[in-house]
ROZAVO-363404 format. One record per atom (N, C-alpha, C): residue number from 1; atom name; x, y, z; residue in one letter. Coordinates in nm, 3 decimals. Example, Ala and Ser with C-alpha at 12.3 -4.5 7.8 and 13.67 -1.06 7.14 Angstrom:
@semi:1 koldren:N x:1.319 y:-0.569 z:0.780 marvo:A
@semi:1 koldren:CA x:1.230 y:-0.450 z:0.780 marvo:A
@semi:1 koldren:C x:1.320 y:-0.330 z:0.780 marvo:A
@semi:2 koldren:N x:1.285 y:-0.225 z:0.708 marvo:S
@semi:2 koldren:CA x:1.367 y:-0.106 z:0.714 marvo:S
@semi:2 koldren:C x:1.290 y:0.003 z:0.787 marvo:S
//
This chain:
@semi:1 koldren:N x:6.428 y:15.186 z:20.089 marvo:X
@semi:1 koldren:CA x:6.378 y:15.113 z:19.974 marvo:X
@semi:1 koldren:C x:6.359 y:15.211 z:19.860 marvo:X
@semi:2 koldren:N x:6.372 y:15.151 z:19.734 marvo:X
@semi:2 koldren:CA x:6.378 y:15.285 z:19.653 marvo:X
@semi:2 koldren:C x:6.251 y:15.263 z:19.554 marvo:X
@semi:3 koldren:N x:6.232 y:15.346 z:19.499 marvo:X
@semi:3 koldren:CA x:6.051 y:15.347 z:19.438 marvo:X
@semi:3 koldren:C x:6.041 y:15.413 z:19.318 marvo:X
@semi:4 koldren:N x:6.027 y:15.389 z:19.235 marvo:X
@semi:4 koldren:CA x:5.961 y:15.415 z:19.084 marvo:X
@semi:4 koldren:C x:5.884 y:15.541 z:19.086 marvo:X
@semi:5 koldren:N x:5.913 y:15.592 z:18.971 marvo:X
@semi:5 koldren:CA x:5.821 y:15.722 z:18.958 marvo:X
@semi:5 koldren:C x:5.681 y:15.763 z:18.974 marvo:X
@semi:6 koldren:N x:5.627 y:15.642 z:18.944 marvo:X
@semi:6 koldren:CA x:5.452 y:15.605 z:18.978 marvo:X
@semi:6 koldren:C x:5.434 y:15.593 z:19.166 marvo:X
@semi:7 koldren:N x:5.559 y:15.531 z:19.225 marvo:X
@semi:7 koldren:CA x:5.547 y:15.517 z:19.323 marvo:X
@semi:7 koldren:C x:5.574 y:15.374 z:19.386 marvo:X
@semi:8 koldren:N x:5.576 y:15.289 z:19.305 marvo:X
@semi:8 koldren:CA x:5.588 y:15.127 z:19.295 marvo:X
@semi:8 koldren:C x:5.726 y:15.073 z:19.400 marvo:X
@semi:9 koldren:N x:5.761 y:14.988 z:19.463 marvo:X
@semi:9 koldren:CA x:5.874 y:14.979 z:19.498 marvo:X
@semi:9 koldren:C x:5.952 y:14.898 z:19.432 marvo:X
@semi:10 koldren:N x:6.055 y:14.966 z:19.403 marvo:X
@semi:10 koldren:CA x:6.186 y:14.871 z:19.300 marvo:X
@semi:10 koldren:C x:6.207 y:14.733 z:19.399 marvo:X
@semi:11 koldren:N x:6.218 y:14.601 z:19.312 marvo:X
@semi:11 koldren:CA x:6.275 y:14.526 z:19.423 marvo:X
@semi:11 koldren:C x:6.388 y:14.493 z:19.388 marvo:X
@semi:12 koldren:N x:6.456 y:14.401 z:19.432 marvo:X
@semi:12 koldren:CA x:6.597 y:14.391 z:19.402 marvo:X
@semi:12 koldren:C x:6.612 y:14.240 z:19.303 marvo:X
@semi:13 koldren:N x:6.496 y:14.151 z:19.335 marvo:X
@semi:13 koldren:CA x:6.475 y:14.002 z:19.265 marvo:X
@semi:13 koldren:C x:6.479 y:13.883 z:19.375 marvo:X
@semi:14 koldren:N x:6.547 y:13.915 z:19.512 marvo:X
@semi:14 koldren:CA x:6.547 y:13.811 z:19.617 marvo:X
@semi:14 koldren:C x:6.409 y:13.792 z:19.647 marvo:X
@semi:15 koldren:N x:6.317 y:13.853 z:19.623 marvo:X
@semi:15 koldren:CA x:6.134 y:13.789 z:19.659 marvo:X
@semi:15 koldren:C x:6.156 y:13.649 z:19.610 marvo:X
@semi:16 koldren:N x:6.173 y:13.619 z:19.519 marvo:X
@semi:16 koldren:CA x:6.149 y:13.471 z:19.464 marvo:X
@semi:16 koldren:C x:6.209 y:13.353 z:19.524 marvo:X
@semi:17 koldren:N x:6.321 y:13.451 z:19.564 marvo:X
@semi:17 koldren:CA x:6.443 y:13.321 z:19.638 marvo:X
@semi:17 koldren:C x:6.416 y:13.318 z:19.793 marvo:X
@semi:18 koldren:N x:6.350 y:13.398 z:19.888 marvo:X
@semi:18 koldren:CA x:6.264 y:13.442 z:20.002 marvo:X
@semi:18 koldren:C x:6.165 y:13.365 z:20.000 marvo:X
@semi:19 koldren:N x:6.064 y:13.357 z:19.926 marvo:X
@semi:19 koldren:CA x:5.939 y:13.276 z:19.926 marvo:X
@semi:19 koldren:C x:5.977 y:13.100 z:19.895 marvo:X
@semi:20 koldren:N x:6.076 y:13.040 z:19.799 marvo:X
@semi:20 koldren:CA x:6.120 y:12.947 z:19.791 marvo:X
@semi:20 koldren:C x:6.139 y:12.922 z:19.924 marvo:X
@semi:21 koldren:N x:6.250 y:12.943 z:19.988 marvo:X
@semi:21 koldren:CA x:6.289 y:12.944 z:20.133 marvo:X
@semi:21 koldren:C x:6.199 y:12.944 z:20.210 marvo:X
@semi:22 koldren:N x:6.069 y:13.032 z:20.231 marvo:X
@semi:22 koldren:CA x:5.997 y:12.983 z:20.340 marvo:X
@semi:22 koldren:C x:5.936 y:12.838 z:20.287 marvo:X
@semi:23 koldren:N x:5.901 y:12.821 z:20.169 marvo:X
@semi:23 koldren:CA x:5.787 y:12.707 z:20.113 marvo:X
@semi:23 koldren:C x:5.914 y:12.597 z:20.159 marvo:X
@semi:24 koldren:N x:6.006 y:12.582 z:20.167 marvo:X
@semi:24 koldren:CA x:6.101 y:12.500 z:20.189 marvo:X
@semi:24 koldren:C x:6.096 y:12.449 z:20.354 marvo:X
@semi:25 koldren:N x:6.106 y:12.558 z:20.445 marvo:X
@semi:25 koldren:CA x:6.060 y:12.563 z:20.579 marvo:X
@semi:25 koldren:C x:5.965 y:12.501 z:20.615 marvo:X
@semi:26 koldren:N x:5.868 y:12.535 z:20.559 marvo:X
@semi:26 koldren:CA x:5.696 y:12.481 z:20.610 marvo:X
@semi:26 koldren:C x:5.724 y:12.355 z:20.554 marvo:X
@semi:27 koldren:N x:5.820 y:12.327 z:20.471 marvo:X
@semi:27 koldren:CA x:5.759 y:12.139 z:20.416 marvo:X
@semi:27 koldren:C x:5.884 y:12.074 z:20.556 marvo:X
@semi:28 koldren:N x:5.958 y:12.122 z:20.574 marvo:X
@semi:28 koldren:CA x:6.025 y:12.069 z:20.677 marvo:X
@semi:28 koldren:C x:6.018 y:12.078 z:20.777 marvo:X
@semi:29 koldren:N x:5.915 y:12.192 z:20.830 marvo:X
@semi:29 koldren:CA x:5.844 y:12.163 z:20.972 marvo:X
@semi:29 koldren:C x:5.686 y:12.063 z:20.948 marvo:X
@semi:30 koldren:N x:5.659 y:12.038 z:20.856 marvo:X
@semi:30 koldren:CA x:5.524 y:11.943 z:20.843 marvo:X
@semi:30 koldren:C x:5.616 y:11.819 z:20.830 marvo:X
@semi:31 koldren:N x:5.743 y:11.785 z:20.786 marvo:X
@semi:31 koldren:CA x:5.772 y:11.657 z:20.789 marvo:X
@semi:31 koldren:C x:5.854 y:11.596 z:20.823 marvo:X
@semi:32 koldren:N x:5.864 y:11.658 z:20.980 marvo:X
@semi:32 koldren:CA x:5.943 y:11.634 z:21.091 marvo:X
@semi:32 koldren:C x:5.985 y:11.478 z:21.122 marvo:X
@semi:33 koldren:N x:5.843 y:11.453 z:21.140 marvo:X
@semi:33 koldren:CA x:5.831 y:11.302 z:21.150 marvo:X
@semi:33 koldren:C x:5.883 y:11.216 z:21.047 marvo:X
@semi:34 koldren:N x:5.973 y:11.130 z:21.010 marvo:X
@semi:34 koldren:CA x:6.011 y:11.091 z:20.879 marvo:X
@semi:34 koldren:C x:5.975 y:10.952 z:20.919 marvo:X
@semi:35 koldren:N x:5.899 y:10.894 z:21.007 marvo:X
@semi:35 koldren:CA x:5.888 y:10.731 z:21.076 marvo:X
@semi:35 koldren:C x:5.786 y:10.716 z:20.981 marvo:X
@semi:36 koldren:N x:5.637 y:10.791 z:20.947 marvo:X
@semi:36 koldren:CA x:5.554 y:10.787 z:20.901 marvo:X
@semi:36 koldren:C x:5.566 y:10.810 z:20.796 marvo:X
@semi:37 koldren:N x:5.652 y:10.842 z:20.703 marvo:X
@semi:37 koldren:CA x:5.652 y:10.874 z:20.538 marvo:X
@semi:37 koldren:C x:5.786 y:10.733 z:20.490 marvo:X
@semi:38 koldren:N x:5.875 y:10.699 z:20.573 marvo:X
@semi:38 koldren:CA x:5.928 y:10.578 z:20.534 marvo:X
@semi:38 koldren:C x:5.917 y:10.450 z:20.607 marvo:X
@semi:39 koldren:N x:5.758 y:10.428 z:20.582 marvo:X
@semi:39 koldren:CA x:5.714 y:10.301 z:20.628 marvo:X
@semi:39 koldren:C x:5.711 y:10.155 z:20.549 marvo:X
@semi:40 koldren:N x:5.815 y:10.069 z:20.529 marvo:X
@semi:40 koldren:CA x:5.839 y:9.962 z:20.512 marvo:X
@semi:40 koldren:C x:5.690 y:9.854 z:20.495 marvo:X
@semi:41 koldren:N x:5.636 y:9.842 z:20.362 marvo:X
@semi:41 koldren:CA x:5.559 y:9.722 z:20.441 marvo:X
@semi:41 koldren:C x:5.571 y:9.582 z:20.369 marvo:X
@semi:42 koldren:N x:5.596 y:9.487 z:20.460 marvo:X
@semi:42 koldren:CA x:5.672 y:9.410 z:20.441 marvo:X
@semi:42 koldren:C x:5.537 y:9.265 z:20.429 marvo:X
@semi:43 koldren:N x:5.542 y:9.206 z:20.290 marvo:X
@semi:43 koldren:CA x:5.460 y:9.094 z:20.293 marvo:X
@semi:43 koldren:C x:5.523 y:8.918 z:20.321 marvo:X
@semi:44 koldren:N x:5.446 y:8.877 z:20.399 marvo:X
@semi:44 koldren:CA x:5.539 y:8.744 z:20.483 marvo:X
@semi:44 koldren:C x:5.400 y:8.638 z:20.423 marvo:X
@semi:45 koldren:N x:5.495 y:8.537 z:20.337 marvo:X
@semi:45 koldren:CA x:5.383 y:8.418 z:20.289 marvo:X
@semi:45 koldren:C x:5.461 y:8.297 z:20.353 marvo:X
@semi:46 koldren:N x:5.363 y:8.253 z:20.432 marvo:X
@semi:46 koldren:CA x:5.448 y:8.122 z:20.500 marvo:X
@semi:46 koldren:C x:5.395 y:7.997 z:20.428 marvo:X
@semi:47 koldren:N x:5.469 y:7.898 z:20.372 marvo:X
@semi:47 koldren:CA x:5.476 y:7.828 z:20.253 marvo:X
@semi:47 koldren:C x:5.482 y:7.719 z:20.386 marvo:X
@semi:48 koldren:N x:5.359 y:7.610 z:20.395 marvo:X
@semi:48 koldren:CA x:5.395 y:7.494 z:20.462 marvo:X
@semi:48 koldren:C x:5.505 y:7.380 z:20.340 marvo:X
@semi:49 koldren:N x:5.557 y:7.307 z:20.383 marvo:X
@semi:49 koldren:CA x:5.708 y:7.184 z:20.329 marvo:X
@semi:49 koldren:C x:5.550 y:7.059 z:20.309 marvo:X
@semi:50 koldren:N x:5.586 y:7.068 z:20.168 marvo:X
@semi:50 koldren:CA x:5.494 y:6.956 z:20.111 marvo:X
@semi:50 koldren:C x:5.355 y:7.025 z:20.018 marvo:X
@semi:51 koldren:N x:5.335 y:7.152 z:20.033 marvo:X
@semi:51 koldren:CA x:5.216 y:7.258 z:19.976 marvo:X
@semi:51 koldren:C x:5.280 y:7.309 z:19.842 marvo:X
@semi:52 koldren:N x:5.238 y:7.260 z:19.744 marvo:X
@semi:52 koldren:CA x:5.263 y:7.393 z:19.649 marvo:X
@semi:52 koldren:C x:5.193 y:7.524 z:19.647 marvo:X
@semi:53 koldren:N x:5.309 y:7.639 z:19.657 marvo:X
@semi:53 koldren:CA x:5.241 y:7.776 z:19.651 marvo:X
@semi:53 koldren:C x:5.136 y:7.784 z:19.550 marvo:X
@semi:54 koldren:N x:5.011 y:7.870 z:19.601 marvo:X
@semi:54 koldren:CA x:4.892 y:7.854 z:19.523 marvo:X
@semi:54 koldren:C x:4.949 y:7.949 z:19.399 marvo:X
@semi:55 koldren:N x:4.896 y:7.904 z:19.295 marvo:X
@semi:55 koldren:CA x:4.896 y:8.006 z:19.120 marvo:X
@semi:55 koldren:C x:4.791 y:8.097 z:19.169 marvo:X
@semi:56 koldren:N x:4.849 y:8.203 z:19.065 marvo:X
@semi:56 koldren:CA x:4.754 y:8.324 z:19.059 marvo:X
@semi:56 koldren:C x:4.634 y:8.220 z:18.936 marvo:X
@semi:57 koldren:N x:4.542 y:8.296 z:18.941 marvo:X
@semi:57 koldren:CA x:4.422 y:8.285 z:18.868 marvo:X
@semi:57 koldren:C x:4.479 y:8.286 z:18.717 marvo:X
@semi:58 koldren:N x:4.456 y:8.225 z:18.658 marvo:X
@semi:58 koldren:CA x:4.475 y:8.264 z:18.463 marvo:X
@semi:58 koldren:C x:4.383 y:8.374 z:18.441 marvo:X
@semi:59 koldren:N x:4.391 y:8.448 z:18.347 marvo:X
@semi:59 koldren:CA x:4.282 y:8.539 z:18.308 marvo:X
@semi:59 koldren:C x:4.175 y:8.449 z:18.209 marvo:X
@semi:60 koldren:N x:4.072 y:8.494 z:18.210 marvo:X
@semi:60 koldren:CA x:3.988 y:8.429 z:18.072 marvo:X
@semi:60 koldren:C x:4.027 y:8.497 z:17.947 marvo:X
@semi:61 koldren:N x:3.977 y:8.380 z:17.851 marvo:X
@semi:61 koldren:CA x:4.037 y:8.452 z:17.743 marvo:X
@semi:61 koldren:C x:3.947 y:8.601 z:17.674 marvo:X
@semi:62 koldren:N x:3.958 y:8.687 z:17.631 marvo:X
@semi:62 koldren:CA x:3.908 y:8.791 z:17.639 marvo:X
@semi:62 koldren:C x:3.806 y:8.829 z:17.519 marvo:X
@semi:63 koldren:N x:3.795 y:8.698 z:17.449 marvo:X
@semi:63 koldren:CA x:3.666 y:8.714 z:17.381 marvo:X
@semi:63 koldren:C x:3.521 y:8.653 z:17.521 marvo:X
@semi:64 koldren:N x:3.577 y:8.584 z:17.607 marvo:X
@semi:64 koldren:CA x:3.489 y:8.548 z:17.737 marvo:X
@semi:64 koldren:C x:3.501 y:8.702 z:17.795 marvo:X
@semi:65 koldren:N x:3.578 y:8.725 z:17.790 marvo:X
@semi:65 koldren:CA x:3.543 y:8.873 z:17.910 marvo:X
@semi:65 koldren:C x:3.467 y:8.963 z:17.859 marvo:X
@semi:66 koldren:N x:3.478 y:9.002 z:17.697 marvo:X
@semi:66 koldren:CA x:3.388 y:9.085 z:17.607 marvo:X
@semi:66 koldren:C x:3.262 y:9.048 z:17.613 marvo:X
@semi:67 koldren:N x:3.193 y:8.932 z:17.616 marvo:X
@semi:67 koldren:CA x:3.076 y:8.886 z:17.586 marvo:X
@semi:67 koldren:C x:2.990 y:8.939 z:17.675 marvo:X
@semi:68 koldren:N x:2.985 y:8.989 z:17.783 marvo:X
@semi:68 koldren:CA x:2.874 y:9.059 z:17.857 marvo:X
@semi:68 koldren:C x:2.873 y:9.177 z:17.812 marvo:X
@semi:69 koldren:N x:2.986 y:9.268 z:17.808 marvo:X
@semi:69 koldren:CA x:3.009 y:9.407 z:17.709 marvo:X
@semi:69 koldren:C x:2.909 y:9.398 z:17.601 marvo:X
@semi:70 koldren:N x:2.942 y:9.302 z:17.516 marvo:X
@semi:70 koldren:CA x:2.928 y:9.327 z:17.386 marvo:X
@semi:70 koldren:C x:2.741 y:9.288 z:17.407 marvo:X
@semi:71 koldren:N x:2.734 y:9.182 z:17.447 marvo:X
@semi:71 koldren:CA x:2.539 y:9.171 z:17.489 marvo:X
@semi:71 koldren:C x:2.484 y:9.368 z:17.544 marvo:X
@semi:72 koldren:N x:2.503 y:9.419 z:17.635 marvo:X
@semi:72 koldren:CA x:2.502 y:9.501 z:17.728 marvo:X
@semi:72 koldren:C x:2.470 y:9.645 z:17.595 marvo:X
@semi:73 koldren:N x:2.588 y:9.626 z:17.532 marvo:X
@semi:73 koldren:CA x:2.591 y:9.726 z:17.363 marvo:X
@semi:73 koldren:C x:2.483 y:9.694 z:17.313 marvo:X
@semi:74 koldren:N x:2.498 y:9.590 z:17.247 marvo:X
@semi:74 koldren:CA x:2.388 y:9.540 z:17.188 marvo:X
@semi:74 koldren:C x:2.235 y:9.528 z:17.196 marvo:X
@semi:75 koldren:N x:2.198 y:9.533 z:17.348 marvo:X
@semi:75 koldren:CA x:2.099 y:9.586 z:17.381 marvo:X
@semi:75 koldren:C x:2.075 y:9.714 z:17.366 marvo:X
@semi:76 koldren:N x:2.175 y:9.806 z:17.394 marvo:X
@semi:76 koldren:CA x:2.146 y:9.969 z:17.418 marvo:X
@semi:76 koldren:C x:2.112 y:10.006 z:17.286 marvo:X
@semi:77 koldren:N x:2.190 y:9.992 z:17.216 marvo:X
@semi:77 koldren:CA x:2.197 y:10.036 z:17.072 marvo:X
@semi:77 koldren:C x:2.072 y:9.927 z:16.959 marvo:X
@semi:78 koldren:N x:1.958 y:9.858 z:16.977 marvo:X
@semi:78 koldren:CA x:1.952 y:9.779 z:16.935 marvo:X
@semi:78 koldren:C x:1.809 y:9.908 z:16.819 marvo:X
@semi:79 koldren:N x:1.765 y:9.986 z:16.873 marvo:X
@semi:79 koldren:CA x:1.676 y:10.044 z:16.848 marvo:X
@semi:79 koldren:C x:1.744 y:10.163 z:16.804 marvo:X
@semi:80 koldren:N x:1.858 y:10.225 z:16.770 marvo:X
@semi:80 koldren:CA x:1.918 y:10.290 z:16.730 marvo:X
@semi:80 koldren:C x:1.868 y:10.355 z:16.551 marvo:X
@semi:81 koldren:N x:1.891 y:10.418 z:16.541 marvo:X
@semi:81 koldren:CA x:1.869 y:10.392 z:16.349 marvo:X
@semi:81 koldren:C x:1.955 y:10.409 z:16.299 marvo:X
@semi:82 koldren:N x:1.971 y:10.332 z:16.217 marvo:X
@semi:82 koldren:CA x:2.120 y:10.280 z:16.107 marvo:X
@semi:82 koldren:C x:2.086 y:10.347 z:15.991 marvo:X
@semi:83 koldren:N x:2.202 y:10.404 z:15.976 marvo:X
@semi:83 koldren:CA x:2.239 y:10.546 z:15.858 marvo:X
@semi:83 koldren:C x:2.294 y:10.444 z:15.738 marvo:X
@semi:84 koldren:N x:2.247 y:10.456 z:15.611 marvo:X
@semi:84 koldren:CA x:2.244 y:10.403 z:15.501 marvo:X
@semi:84 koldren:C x:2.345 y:10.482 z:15.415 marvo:X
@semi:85 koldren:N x:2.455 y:10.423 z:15.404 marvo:X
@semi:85 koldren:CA x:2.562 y:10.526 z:15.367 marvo:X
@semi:85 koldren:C x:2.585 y:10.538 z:15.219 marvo:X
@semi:86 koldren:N x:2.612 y:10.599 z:15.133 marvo:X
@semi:86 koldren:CA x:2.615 y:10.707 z:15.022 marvo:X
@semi:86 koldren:C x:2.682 y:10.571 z:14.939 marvo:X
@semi:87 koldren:N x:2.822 y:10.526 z:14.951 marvo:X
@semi:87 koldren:CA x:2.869 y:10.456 z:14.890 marvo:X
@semi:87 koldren:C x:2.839 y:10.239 z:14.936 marvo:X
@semi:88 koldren:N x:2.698 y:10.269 z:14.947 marvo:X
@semi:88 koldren:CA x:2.663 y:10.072 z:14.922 marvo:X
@semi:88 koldren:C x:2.705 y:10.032 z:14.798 marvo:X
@semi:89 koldren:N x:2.674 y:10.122 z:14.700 marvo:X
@semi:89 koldren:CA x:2.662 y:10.003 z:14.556 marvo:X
@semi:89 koldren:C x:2.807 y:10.050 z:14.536 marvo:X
@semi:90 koldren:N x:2.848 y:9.899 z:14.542 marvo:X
@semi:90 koldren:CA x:2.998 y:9.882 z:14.514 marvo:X
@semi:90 koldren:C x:3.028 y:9.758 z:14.339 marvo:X
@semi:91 koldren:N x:3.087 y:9.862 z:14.270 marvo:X
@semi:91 koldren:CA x:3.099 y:9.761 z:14.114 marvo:X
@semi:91 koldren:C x:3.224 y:9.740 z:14.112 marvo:X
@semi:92 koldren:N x:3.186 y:9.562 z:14.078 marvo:X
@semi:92 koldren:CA x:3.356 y:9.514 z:14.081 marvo:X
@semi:92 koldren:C x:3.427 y:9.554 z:13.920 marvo:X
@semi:93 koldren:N x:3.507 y:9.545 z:13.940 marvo:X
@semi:93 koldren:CA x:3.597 y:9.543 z:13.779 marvo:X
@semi:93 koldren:C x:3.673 y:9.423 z:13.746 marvo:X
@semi:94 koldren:N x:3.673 y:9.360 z:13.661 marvo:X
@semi:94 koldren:CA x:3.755 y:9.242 z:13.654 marvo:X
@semi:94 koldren:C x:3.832 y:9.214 z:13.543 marvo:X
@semi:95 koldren:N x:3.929 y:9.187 z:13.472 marvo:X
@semi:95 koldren:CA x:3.973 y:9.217 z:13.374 marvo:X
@semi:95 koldren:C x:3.855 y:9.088 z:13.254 marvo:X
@semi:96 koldren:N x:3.840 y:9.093 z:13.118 marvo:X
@semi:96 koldren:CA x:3.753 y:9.039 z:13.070 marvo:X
@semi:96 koldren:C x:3.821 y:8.936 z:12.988 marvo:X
@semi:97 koldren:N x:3.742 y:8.808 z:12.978 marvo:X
@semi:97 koldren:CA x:3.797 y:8.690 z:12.939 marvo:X
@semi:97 koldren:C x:3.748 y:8.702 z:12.751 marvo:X
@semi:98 koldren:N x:3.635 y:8.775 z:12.712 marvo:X
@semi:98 koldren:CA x:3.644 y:8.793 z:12.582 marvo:X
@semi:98 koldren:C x:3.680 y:8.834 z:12.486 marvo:X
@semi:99 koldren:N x:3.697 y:8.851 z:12.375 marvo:X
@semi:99 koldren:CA x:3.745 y:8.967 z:12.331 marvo:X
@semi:99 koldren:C x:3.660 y:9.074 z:12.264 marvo:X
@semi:100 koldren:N x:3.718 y:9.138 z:12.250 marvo:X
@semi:100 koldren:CA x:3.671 y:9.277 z:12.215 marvo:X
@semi:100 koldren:C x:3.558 y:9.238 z:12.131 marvo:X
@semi:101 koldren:N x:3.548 y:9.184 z:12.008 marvo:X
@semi:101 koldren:CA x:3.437 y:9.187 z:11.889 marvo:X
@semi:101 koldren:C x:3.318 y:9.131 z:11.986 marvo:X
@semi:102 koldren:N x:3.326 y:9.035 z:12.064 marvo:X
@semi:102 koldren:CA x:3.229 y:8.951 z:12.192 marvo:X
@semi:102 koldren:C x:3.145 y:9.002 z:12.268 marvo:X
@semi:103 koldren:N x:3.244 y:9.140 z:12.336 marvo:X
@semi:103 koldren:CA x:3.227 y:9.223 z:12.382 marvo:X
@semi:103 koldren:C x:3.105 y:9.357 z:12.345 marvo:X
@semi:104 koldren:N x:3.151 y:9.397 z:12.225 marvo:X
@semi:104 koldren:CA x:3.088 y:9.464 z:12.173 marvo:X
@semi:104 koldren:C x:2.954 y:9.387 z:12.123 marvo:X
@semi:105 koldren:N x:2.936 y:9.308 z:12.055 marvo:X
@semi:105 koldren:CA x:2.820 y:9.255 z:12.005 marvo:X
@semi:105 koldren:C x:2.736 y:9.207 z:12.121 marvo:X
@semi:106 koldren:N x:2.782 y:9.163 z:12.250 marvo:X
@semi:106 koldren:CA x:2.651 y:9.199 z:12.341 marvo:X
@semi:106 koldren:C x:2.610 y:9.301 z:12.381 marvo:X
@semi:107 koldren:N x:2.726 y:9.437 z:12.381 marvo:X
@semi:107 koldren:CA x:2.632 y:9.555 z:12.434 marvo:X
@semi:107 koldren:C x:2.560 y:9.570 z:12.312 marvo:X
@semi:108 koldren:N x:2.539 y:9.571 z:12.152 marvo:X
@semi:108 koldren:CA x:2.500 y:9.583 z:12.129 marvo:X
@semi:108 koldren:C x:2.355 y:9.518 z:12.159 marvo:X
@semi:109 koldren:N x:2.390 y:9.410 z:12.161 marvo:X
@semi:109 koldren:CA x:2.240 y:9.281 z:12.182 marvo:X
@semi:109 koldren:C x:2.190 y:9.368 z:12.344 marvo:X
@semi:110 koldren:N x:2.212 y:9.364 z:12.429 marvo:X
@semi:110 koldren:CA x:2.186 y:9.474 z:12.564 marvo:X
@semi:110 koldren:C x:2.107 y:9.570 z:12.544 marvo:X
@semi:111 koldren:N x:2.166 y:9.673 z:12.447 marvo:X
@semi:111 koldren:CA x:2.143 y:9.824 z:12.377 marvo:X
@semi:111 koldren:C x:1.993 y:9.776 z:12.324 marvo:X
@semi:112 koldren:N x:1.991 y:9.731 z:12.231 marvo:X
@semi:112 koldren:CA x:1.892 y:9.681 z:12.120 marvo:X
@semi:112 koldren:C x:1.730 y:9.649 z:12.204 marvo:X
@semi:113 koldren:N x:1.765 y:9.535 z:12.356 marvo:X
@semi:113 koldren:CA x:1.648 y:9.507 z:12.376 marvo:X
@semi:113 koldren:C x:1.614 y:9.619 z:12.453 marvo:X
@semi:114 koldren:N x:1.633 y:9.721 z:12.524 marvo:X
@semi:114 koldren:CA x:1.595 y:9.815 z:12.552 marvo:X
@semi:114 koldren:C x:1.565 y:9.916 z:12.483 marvo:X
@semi:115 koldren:N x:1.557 y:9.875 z:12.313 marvo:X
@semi:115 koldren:CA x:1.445 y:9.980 z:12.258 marvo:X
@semi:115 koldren:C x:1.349 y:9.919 z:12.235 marvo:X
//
């Protein structure tokens, strides 16, 4: 075997392809048995002549399925404290049906009673 100056042994690169090979081994001696890993299972519904096959269940509709959720929340959180957020005051804009001179002479009238 030949060895590196430190002392190390050179390998040649077959370690990798060696260890594959055993890990390959051990899965094929653990799965000898192949009766137990390709087991068939086979479902048999015997339908009596005159029975209609039973329906699966419908689901509910899923505002019914939420409603215990949403009670369940609602409790937990009921005592919670609610954060009052920065942007409430919301100002609409609308385009204006007066005109301008209309306009102006109430801010003035506005302006005025607040002195």
């Amino acid at each position: 075997m030949k060895t590196s100056a430190s002392g190390a042994p050179i390998l040649t690169g077959s370690g990798l392809q060696s260890v594959r090979e055993c890990i390959r081994q051990a899965f094929q001696e653990i799965y000898k048995d192949t009766s137990l890993t390709e087991q068939k299972i086979e479902i048999v519904v015997e339908v009596k002549p005159g029975v209609a096959p039973l329906r699966q269940k419908p689901l509910r509709p899923l505002a019914e399925r939420a409603a215990p959720v949403l009670r369940a929340a609602e409790r937990r959180f009921q005592h919670a404290v609610r954060r009052i957020h920065h942007h409430s005051a919301v100002n609409h804009v609308s385009v204006p049906t007066e005109t301008a001179t209309e306009l102006i002479r109430q801010a003035i009238v506005a302006l005025g009673d607040k002195e």
